[in-house]
C-alpha positions in Angstrom: 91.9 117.0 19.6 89.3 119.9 20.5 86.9 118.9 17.8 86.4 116.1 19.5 86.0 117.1 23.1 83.2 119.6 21.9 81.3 116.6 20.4 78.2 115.7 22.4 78.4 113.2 25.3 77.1 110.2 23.2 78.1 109.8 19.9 77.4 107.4 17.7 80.5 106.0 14.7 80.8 103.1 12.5 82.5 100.3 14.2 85.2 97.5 13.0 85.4 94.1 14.9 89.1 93.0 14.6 90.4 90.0 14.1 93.7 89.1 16.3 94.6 92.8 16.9 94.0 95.1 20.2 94.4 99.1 19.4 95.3 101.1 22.3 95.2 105.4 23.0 98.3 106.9 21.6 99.3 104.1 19.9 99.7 104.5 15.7 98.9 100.7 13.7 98.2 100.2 10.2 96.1 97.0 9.7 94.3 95.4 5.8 90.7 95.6 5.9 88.8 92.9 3.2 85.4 92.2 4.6 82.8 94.5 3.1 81.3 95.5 6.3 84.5 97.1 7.5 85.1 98.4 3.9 81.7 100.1 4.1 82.3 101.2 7.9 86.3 103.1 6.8 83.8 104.8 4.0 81.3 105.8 6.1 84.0 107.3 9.0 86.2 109.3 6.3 82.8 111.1 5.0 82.3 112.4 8.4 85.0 113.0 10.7 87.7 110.3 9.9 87.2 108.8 13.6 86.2 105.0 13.6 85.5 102.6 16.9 87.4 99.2 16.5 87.7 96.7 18.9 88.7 93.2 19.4 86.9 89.9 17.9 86.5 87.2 20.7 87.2 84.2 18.1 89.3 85.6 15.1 88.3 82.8 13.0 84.8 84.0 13.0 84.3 85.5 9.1 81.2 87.6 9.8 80.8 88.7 13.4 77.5 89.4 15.3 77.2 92.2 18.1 77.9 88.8 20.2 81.1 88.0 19.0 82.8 90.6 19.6 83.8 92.9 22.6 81.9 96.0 23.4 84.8 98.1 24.9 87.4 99.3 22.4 89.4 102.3 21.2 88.4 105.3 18.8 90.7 105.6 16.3 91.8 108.9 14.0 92.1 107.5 10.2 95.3 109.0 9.0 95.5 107.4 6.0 93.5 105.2 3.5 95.7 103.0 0.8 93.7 100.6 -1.6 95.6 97.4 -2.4 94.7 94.8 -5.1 91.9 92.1 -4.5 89.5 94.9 -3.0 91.5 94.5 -0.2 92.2 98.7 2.1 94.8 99.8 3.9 94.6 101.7 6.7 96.7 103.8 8.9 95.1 104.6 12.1 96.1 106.5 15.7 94.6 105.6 18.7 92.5 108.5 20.0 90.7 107.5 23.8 88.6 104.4 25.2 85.0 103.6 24.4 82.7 101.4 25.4 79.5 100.6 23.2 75.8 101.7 24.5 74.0 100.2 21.7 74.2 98.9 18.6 72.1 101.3 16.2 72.6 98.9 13.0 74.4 96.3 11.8 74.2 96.8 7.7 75.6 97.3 5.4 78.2 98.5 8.4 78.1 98.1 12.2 77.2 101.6 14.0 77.3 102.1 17.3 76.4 104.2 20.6 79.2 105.4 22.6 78.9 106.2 26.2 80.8 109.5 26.8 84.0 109.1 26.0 86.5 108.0 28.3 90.2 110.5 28.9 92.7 109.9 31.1 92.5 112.9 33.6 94.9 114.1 35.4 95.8 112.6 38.4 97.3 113.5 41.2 100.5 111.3 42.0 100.7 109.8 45.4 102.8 107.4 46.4 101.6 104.4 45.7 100.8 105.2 41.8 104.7 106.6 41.7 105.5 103.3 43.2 103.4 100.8 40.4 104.7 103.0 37.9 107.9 102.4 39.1 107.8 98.8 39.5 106.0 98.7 35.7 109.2 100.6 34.0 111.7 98.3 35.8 109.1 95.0 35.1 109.0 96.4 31.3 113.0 96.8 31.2 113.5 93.0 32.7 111.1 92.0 29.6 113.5 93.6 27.3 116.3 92.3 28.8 114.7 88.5 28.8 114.1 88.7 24.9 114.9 90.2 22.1 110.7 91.0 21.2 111.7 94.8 22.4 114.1 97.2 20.7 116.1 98.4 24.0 116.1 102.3 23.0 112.2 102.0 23.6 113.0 102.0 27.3 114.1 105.5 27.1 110.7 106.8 25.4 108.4 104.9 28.0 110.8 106.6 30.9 109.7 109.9 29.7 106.2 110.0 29.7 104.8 111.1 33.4 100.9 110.0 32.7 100.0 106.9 34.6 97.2 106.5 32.2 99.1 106.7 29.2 102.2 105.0 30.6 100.0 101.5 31.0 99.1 101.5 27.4 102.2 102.6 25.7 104.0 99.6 27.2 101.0 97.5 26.5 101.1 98.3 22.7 104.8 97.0 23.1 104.5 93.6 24.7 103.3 90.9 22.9 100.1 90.0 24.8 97.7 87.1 24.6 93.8 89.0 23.3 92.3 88.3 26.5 95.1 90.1 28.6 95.5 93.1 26.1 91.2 93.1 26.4 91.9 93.4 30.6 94.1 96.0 30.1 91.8 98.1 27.4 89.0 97.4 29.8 90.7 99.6 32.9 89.8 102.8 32.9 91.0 103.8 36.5 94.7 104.2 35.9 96.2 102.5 38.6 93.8 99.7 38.2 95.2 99.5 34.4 99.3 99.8 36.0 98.3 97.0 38.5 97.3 94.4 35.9 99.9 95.3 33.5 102.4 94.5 36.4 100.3 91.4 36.8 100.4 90.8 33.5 104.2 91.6 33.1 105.4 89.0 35.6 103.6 86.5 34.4 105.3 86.9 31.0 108.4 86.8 32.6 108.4 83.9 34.0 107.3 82.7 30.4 110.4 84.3 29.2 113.0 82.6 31.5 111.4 79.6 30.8 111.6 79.9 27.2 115.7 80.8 27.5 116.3 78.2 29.5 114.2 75.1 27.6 116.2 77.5 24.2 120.1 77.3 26.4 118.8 73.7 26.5 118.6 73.1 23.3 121.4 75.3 21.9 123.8 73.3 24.0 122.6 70.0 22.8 122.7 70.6 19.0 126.0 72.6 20.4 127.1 69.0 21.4 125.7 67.2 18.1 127.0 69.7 15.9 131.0 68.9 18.0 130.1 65.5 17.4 129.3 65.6 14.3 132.4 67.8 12.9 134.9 65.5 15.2 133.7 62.8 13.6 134.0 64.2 9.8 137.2 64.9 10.4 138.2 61.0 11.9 136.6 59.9 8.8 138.6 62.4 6.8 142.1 61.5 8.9 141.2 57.5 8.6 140.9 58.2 4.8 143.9 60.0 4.7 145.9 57.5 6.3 143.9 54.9 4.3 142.1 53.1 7.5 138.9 51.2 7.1 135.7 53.9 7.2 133.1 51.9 8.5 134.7 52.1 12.1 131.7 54.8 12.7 128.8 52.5 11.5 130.4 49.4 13.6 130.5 51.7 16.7 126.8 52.9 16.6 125.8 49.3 15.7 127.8 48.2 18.9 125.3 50.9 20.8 122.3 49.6 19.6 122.8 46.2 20.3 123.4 47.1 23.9 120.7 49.3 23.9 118.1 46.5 22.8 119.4 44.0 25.8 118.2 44.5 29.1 121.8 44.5 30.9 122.4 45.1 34.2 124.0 48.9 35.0 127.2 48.0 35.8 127.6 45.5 32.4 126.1 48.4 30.5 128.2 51.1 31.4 131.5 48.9 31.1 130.4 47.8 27.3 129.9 51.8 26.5 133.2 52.3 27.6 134.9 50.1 25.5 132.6 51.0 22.3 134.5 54.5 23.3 137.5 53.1 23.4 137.2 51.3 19.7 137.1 54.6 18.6 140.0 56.2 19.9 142.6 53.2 18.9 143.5 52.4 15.2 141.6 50.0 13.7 144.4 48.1 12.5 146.0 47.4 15.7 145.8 44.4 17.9 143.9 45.9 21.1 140.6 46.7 18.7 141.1 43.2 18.0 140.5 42.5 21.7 137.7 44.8 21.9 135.9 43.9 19.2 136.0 40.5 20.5 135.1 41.3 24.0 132.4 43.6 23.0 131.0 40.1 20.7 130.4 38.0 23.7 129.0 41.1 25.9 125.9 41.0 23.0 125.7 37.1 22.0 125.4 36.7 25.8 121.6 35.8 27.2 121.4 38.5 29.8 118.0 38.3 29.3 117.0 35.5 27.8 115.9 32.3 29.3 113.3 29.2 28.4 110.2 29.4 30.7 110.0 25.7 32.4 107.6 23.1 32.4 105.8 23.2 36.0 103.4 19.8 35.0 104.6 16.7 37.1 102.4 14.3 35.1 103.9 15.2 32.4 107.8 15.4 33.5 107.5 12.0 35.7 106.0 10.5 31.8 109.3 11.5 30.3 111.7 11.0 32.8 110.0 7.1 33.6 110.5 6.7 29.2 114.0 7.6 29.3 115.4 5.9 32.2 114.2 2.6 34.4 114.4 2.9 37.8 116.5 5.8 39.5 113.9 6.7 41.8 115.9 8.9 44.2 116.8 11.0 41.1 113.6 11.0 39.7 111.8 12.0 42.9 114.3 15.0 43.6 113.8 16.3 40.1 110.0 16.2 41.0 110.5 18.2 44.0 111.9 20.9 42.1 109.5 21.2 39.6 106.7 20.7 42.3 108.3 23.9 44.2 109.1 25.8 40.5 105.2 26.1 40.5 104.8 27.8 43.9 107.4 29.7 44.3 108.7 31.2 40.9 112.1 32.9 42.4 113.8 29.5 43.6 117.2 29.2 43.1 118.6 26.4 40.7 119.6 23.2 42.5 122.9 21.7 42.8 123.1 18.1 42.6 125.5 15.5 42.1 124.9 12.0 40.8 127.6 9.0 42.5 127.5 5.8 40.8 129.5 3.3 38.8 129.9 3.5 35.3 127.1 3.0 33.0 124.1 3.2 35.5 123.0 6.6 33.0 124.3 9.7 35.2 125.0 11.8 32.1 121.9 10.3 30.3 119.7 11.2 33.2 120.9 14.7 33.1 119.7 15.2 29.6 116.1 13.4 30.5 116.0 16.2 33.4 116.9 19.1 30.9 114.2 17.6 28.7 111.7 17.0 31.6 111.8 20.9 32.5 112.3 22.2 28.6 115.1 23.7 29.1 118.6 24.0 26.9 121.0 21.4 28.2 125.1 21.8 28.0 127.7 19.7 29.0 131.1 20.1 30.2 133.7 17.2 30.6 136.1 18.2 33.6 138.4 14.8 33.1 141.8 15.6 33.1 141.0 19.7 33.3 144.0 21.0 35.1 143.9 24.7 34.2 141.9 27.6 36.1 141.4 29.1 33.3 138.9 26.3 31.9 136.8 27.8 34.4 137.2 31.1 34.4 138.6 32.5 31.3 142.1 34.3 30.5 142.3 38.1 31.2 142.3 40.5 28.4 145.8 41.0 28.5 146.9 37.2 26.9 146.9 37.2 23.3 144.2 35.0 22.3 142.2 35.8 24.8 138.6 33.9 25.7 135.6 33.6 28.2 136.0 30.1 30.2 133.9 27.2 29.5 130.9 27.8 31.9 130.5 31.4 30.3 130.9 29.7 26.2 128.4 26.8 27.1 126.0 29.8 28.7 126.6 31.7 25.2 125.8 28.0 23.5 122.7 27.7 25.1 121.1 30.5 24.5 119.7 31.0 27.9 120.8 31.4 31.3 118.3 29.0 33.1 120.0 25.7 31.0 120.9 22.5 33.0 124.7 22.4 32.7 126.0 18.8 33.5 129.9 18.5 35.1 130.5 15.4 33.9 133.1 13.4 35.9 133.8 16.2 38.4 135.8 13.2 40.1 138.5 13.5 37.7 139.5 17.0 38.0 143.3 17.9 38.7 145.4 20.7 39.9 148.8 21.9 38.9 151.1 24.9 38.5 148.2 26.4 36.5 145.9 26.5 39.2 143.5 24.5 40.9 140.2 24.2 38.4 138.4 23.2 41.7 138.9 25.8 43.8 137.3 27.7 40.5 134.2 25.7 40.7 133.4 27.0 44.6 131.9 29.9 43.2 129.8 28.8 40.5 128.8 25.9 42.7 127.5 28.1 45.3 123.4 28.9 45.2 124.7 32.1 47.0 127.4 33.3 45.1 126.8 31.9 41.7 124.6 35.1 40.7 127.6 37.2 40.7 130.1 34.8 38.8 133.0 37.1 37.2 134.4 35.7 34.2 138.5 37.1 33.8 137.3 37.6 30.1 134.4 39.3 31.0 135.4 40.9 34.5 131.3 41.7 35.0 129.1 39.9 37.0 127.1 37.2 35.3 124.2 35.8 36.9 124.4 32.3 37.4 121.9 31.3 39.9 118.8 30.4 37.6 121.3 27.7 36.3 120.2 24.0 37.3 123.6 22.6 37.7 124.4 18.7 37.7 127.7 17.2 38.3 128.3 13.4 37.9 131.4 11.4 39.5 132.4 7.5 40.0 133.9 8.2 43.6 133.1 10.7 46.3 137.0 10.6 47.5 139.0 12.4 45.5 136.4 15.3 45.1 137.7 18.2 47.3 135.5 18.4 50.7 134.7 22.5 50.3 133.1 21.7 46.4 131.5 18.4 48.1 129.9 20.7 50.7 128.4 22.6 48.0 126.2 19.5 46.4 123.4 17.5 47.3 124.8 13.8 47.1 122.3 11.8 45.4 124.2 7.6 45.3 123.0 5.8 42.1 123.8 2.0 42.6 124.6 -0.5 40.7 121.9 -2.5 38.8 120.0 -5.7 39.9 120.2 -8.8 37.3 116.0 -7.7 37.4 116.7 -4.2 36.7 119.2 -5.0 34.1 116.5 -7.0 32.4 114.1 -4.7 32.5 116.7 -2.3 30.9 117.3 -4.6 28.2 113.8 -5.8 27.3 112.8 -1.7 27.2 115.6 0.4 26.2 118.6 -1.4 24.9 116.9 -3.8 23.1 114.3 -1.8 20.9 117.6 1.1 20.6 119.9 -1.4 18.8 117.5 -2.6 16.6 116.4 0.1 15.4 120.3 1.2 15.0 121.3 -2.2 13.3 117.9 -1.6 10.6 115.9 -4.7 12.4 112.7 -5.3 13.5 110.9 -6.7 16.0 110.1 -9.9 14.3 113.6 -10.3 12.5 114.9 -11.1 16.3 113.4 -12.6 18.9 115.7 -13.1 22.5 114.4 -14.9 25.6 114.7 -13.6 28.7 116.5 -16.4 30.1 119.2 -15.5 27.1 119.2 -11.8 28.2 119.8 -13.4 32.4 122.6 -15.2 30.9 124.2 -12.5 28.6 124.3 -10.2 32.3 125.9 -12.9 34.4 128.2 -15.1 32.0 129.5 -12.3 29.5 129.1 -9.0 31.3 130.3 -8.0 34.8 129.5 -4.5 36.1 127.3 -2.5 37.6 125.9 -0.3 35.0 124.7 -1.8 31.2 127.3 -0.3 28.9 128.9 -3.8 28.1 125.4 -5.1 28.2 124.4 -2.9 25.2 127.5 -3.6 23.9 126.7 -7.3 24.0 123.4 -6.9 22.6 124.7 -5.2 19.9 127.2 -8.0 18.8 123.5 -10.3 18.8 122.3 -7.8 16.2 125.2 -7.2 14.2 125.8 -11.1 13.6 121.6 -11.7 13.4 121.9 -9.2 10.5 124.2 -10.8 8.5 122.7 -14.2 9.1 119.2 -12.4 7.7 120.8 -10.9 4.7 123.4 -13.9 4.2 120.8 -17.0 4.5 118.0 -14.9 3.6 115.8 -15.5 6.6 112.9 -13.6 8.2 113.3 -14.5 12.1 116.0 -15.0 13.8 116.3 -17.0 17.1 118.6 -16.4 20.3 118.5 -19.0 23.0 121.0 -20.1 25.6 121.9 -23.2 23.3 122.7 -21.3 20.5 124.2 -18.2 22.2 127.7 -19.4 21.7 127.6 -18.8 18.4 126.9 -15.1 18.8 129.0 -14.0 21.5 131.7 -17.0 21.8 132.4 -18.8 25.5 131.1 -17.1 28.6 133.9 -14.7 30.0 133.1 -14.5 33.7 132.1 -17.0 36.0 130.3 -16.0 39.2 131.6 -17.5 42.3 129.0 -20.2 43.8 128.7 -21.5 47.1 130.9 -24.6 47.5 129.2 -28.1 47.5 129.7 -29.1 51.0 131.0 -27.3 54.3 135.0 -26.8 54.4 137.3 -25.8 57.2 139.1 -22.8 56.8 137.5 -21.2 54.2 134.7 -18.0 54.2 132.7 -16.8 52.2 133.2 -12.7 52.5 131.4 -9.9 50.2 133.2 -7.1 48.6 132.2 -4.1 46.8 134.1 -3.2 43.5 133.7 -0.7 40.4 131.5 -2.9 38.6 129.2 -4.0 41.5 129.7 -7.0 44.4 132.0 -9.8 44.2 132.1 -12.6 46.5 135.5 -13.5 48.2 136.4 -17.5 49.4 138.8 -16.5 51.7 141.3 -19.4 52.6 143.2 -19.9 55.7 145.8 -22.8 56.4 147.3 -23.1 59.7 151.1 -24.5 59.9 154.0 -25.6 62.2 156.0 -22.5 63.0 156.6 -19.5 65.0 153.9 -17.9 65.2 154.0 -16.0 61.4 151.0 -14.4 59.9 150.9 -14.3 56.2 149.1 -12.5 54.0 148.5 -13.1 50.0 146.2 -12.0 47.1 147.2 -8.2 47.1 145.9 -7.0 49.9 146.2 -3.5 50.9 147.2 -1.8 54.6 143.4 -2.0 55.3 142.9 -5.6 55.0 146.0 -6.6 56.5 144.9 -4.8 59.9 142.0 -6.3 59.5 143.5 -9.6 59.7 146.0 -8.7 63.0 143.0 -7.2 64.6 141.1 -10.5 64.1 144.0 -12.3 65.1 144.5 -10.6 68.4 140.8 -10.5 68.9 140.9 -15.0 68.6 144.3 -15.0 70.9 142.1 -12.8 73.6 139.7 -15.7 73.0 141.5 -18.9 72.9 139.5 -20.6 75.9 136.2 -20.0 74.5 136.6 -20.6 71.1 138.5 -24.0 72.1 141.8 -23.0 70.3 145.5 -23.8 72.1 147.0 -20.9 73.9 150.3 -21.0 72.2 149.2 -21.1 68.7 150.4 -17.6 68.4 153.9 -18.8 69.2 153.5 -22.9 67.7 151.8 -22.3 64.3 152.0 -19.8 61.3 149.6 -18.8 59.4 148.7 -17.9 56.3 145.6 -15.8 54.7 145.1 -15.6 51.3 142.5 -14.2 49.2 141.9 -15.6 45.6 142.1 -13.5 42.3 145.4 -12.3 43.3 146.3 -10.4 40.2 143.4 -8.3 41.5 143.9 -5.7 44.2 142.1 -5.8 47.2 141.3 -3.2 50.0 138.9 -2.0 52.8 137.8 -3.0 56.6 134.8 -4.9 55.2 136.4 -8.6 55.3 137.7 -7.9 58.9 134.8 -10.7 60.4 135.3 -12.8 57.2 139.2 -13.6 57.6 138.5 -13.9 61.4 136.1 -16.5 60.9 138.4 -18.5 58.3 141.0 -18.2 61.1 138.9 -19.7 64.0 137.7 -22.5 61.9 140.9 -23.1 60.6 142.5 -23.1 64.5 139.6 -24.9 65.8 138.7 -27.5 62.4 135.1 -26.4 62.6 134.0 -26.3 58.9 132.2 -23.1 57.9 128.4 -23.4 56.5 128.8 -23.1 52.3 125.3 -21.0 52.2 126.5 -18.5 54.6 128.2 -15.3 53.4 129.2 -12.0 55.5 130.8 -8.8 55.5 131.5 -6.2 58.4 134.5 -4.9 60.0 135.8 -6.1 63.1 136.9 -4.7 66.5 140.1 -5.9 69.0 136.9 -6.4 71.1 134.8 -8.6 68.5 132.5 -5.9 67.5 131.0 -6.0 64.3 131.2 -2.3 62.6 128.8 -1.2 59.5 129.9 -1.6 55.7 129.0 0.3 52.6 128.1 -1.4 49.6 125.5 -3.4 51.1 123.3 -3.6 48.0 125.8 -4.6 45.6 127.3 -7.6 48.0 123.7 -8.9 48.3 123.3 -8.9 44.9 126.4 -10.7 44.4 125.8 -13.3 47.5 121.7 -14.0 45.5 123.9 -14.5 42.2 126.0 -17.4 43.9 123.3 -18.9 45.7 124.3 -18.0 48.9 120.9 -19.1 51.7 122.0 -16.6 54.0 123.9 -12.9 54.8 125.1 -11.8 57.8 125.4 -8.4 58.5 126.4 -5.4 60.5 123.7 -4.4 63.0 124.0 -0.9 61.8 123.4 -2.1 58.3 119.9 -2.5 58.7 119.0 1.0 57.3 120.4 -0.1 53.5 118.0 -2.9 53.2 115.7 -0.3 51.7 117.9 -0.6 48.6 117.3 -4.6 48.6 114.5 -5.6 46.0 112.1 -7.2 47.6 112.4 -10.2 45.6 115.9 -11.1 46.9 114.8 -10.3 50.4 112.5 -13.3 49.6 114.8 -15.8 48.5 117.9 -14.6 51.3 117.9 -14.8 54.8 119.5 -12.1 56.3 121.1 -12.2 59.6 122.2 -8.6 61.6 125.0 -9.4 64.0 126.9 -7.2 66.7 129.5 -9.3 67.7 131.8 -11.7 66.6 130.2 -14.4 68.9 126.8 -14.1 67.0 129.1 -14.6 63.8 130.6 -17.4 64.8 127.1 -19.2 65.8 125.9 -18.6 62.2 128.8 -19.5 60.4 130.4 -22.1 61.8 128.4 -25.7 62.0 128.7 -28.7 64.0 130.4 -32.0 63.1 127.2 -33.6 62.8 125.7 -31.2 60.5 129.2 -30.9 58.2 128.9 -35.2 58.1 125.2 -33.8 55.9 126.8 -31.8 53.9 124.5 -28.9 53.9 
């Protein structure tokens, strides 16, 4: 290297931008030169003195550099050899001499030439401390970046640990790093030596946080195709076992079909981690036994299940009071709670389903309505008949362990649906049972309970199921023999018994039009009066709802139709003349107020299945010992009814004008006509007492006046149910007048207004006030009002 130290100060070479490459001092790189610029620049340097500046291109995708795009400080080079390859493409083998830093450019064709400022050697330094020190903490840096990667043969370690030149030390280990251009460029561009050593520790820590990173993120992903390539061989070799032992192969493709399924529902944590766990589970038992029956059909109804799927509802009350006033006459309570719901749906969207159950007799359209309200809200409707259910496990399901094993009915209807916001009728939740099974009512607490329902666990299942968007309806004939705790959990809503109005109106809009169109008639092939409709409901029909009314009406068609295809006509005619012939001789006769005022004998009101009766209750005093009898089938009710009237008269004798001792001088005897029909209940307590007094006493009792209410040993008069159906009954037989129970007075709001018109009605407290209304002087009986 003499020649070169003696050269002047500035000294001016052919230079050769590079593209991607940094050359350092000491360092030996061959590099392909193609460009015609460098290939004139390599001739140019071997002609003189082999030495060449290169340096670094900013952009190496830049084809033909300007003075701009490249940078100005670089490294002389020593050509030590020159090897031409085909495609005019050279060779070159060069050794990196000292630093340089361009003064000027002196040309740029056909070759860049250069100034150099005086060149740049390390000198020697002296070593204090703090340069021992960085080179120390370079060395170990450099052996923790062999050690992180493999970039680095390890026996370069020893070579770097020899040389004692802080200079030369920076850019040995810089030529052996793999360094983006701008860092290699920061290091080329330190000439001070521990400057260099400083940003080459910089430099070096940096990348070696790069490093770790990269091992772990590579750990990372060896493990995991680790774990795939386990999985994968464990599973070649079930599929090779199963065909060995002749199994069915798909077992695989049904598995990862399982897991997609339950990856595309939205299930809740606990449902979705339980489902994985059996899918793991079908794979580790033999196909062909019985438990991957039971999973198989356990994983099923985990995916057919809507655990996220349910119909949005219809929030327009125009539009839901439209269909629900089309389907069904009448039924206002009903109707008016169903509206509330929907009225509430729209402001606050989280409310919880309501639980409601519909009490009436048969036929007033309990189960019908339920369907209008599903309808209404556009939503999926299922039913469920609980007559004569005496097993739990209707409710809940079987466990997995019983052969056979499936979900109850509540979690198959859900499944049915399609959606887990349907309106799911109980019908007849009256006539559930219990036995040694298990008590199927006690099972219905749960899902009949706004604030447990969302966590219903099915023994099938044994997940949660959320049951609380549900809109569940339950219908029943009697509130008695339900089970207080499930009554607690309903809203009671009574649906009584139909007016002779109502009924019409029923008829003329629904039952009518319905069985026409069943029986292939028109309009005009059958025409039926109203007054032929009044008759059909009170001479062949007695009940409180219109199932034998449609049946009734369907016998008119069926007979008019064969008329019209038989005698060929176009209209057919229905009158009450010519009714007989349709439906035969009237089956029922109505009770009707007698023709003149009788002794002994009252007019009561009673409440039955079918709707209100009225009761002529007889009473015939005799010569005795003081005997009462009571006939007609009466139950324990009734017949304490009748004692407590009795003692209430003999604590009353004076008054009511009656002999002291007729308790001990005269029997009698009560009875109740219809005796093949049983009677019951508190409600004819005033009724027998009245017979009695006008019996003991010969007043007659007026024949327009009926009553109900249970009496008191004091002569109170106590409240009554069935008030609505016993007016209906008394209006039917032409009774002028009612009494009533004081406490009564709130069911007149059931009482049409029409029958309020044509009835008096009369509220009493005590028997006395009874007795004033009821009874009527000799003068009036000798009118025979």
């Amino acid at each position: 290297m003499d020649n070169i130290e003696n050269k002047n100060e500035k000294r001016t070479m052919p230079l050769i931008p590079l593209r991607g490459i940094s050359i350092f001092p000491y360092m030996v790189i061959h590099f392909d030169v193609g460009r015609d610029k460098s290939v004139n620049a390599l001739e140019e340097a071997m002609v003189n003195d082999s030495l060449i500046f290169l340096t670094s291109q900013k952009e190496a995708k830049v084809d033909m550099p300007t003075p701009d795009d490249f940078y100005h400080v670089g490294t002389v080079c020593k050509i030590k050899q020159m090897l031409k390859l085909p495609g005019d493409t050279v060779r070159v083998l060069v050794e990196g001499v000292n630093r340089g830093r361009v003064l000027d450019i002196i040309k740029e064709e056909p070759y860049f030439e250069v100034q150099l400022e005086e060149p740049f050697y390390d000198e020697e330094v002296e070593k204090d401390k703090e340069l021992d020190a960085i080179m120390r903490m370079v060395v170990d840096s450099f052996e923790e970046y062999i050690a992180a990667g493999n970039k680095v043969s390890p026996e370069t370690l020893i070579t770097v640990e020899e040389i004692e030149e802080p200079g030369r030390l920076a850019d040995v280990i810089a030529s052996y790093i793999q360094l983006k251009p701008e860092n290699r460029q920061k290091i080329l561009e330190a000439f001070e030596p521990y400057e260099r050593l400083e940003k080459l520790h910089v430099i070096l820590k940096e990348e070696l946080e790069v490093l770790k990173i990269e091992k772990t993120i590579s750990q990372r992903v060896k493990k995991q195709i680790n774990k795939v390539q386990k999985e994968y061989y464990l599973k070649e070799q079930m599929k090779a076992i199963q065909k060995e032992l002749g199994e069915e192969e798909g077992i695989l493709q049904e598995v990862e079909e399982y897991k997609e399924k339950i990856g595309e529902i939205d299930l809740p944590d606990e449902v979705k981690e339980k489902a994985l766990k059996e899918v793991d589970r079908l794979l580790k038992v033999s196909p062909s036994s019985a438990e991957s029956g039971v999973i198989r059909t356990y994983l099923d109804w985990i995916v057919d299940l809507p655990w996220d799927k349910e119909t949005k509802d219809r929030v327009d009350i125009k539009k839901s009071r439209k269909i629900l006033d089309e389907d069904h006459y009448g039924l206002k309570d009903v109707k008016e709670r169903i509206l509330e719901y929907i009225a509430i749906r729209k402001l606050a969207k989280s409310m919880k389903g309501p639980i409601l159950c519909l009490v009436g007799p048969p036929g007033v359209g309990k189960t019908s309505i339920a369907k209008s309200i599903a309808r209404s809200l556009k939503r999926e409707f299922v039913r469920m008949s609980l007559g004569g259910v005496r097993d739990e496990a209707e409710i809940r399901g079987h466990r997995r362990t019983y052969v056979g094993a499936i979900p109850g009915r509540i979690i198959s209807s859900i499944k049915k649906a399609n959606s887990k916001n349907p309106v799911f009728l109980f019908d007849e939740i009256d006539k559930i049972s219990s036995n040694f099974r298990g008590d199927p009512a006690s099972a219905l607490l749960e899902v009949l309970d706004p604030e447990q329902n969302s966590t219903f666990t099915d023994h099938f299942l044994e997940v949660p199921f959320d049951l609380s968007k549900v809109m569940f309806i339950t219908t029943a004939n009697s509130l008695t023999p339900i089970p207080r705790p499930l009554l607690d959990r309903m809203e009671v809503i009574r649906i009584s018994g139909y007016t002779e109005e109502e009924k019409l109106n029923i008829s003329k809009k629904y039952l009518i039009p319905k069985q026409l169109k069943e029986h292939g008639l028109k309009e005009k092939n059958l025409k039926i009066s109203d007054n032929t409709i009044a008759n059909i409901i009170n001479n062949y029909t007695r009940e409180s709802g219109v199932r034998n009314l449609e049946r009734n009406i369907a016998k008119v068609c069926r007979r008019s139709a064969k008329r019209i295809v038989e005698e060929n006509k176009k209209t057919i005619r229905v009158n009450s003349s010519n009714l007989k012939k349709y439906l035969g001789v009237s089956r029922y006769r109505h009770e009707k107020a007698g023709e003149k005022h009788q002794i002994g004998i009252a007019t009561g009101l009673a409440w039955t299945a079918v709707g209100g009766e009225t009761l002529s209750i007889e009473v015939t005093p005799m010569k005795g010992t003081g005997k009462l009898q009571l006939t007609g089938q009466l139950g324990d009710v009734m017949k304490e009814s009748a004692r407590a009237g009795v003692s209430y008269i003999r604590s009353k004798v004076e008054e009511l004008e009656i002999s002291e001792d007729f308790h001990k001088e005269q029997d009698i005897h009560i009875h109740v006509p219809e005796g093949a029909i049983p009677k019951d209940g508190p409600s004819a307590g005033i009724t027998m007492a009245t017979a009695v007094i006008s019996a003991l006493s010969k007043r007659p009792i007026n024949r327009k006046v009926a009553m109900t209410g249970e009496i008191t040993l004091r002569g109170r008069v106590l409240p009554v149910g069935g008030i609505k159906e016993k007016v209906l009954a008394a209006n039917r037989a032409g009774i002028e007048k009612i009494l009533l129970p004081w406490d009564n007075q709130k069911d007149m709001e059931e009482v049409s207004d029409k029958v309020k018109k044509k009835v008096e009605f009369v509220f009493v407290k005590t028997m006395d006030e009874v007795l004033k209304h009821a009874l009527v002087n000799e003068d009036d009986n000798n009118e025979n009002k």
